[in-house]
PyMOL Python script that loads the backbone (N, CA, C, O; Angstrom):
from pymol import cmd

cmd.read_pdbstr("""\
ATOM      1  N   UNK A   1     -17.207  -8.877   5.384  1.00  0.00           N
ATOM      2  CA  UNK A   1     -16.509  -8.218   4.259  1.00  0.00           C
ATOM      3  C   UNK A   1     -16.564  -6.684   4.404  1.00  0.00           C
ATOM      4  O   UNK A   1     -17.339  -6.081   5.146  1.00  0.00           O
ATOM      5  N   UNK A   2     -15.514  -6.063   3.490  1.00  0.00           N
ATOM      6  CA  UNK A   2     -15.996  -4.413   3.690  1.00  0.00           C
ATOM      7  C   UNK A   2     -16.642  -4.009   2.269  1.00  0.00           C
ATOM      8  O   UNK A   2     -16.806  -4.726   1.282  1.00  0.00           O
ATOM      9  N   UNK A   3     -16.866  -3.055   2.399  1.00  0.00           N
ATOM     10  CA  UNK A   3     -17.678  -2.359   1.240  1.00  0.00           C
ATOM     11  C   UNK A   3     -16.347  -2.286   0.063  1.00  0.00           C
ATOM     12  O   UNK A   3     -16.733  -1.790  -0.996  1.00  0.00           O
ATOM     13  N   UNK A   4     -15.234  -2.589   0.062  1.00  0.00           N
ATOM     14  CA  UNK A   4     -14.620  -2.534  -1.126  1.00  0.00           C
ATOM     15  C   UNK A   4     -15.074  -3.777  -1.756  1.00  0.00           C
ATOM     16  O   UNK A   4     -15.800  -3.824  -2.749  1.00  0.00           O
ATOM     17  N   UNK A   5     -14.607  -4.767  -1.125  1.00  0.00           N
ATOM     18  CA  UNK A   5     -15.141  -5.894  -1.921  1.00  0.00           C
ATOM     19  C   UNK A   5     -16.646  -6.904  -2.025  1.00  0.00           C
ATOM     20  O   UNK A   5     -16.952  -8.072  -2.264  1.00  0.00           O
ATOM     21  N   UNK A   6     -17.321  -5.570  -1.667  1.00  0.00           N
ATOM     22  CA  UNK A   6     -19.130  -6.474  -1.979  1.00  0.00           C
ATOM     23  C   UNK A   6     -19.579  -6.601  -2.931  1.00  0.00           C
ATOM     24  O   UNK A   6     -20.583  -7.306  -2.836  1.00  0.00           O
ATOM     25  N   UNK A   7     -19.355  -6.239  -4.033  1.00  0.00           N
ATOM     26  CA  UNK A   7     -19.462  -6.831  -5.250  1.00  0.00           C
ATOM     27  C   UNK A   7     -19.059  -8.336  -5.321  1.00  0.00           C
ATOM     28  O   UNK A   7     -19.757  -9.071  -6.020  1.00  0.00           O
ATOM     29  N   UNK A   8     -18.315  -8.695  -4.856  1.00  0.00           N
ATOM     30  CA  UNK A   8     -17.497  -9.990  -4.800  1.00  0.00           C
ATOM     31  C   UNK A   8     -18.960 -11.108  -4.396  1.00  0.00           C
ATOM     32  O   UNK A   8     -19.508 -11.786  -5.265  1.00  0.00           O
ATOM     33  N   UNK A   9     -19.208 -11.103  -3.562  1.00  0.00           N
ATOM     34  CA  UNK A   9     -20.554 -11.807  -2.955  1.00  0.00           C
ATOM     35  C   UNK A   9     -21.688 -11.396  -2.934  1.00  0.00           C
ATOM     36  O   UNK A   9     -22.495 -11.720  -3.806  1.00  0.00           O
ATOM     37  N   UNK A  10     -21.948 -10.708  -2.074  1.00  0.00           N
ATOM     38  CA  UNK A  10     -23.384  -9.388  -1.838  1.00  0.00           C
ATOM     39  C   UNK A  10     -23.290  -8.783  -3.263  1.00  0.00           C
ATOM     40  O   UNK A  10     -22.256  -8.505  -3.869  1.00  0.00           O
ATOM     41  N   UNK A  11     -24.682  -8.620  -3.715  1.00  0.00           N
ATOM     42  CA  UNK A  11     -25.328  -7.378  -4.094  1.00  0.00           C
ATOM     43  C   UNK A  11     -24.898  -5.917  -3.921  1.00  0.00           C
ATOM     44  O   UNK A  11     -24.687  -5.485  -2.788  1.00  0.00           O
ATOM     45  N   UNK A  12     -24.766  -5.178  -4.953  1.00  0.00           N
ATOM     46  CA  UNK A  12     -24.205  -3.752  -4.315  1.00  0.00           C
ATOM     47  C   UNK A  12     -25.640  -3.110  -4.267  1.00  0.00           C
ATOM     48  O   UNK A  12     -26.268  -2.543  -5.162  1.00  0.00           O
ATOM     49  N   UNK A  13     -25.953  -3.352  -3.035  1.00  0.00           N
ATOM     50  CA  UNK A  13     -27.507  -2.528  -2.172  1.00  0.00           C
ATOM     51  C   UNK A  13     -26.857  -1.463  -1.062  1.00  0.00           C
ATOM     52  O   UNK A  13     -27.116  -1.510   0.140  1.00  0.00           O
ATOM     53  N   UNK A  14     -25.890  -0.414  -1.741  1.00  0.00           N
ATOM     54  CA  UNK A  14     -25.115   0.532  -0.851  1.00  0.00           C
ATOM     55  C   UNK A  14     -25.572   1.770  -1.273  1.00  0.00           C
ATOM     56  O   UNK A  14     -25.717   2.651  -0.425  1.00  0.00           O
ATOM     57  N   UNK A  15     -25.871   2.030  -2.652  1.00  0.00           N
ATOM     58  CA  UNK A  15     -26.829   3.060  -3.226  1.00  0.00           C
ATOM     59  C   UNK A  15     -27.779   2.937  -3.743  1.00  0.00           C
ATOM     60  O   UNK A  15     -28.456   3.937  -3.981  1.00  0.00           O
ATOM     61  N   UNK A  16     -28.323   1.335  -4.224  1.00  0.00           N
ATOM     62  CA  UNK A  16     -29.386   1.003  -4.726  1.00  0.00           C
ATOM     63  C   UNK A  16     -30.677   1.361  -3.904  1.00  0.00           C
ATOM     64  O   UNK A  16     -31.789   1.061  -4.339  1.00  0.00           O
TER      65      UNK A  16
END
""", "prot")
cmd.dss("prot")
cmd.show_as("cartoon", "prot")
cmd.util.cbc("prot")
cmd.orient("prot")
């Protein structure tokens, strides 16, 4: 997936 849609599945651990 790309980082637009990781919310979708993944965890948003991109700034967390």
């Amino acid at each position: 997936k790309i980082q637009t849609n990781r919310m979708e599945e993944t965890p948003p651990m991109d700034l967390t």
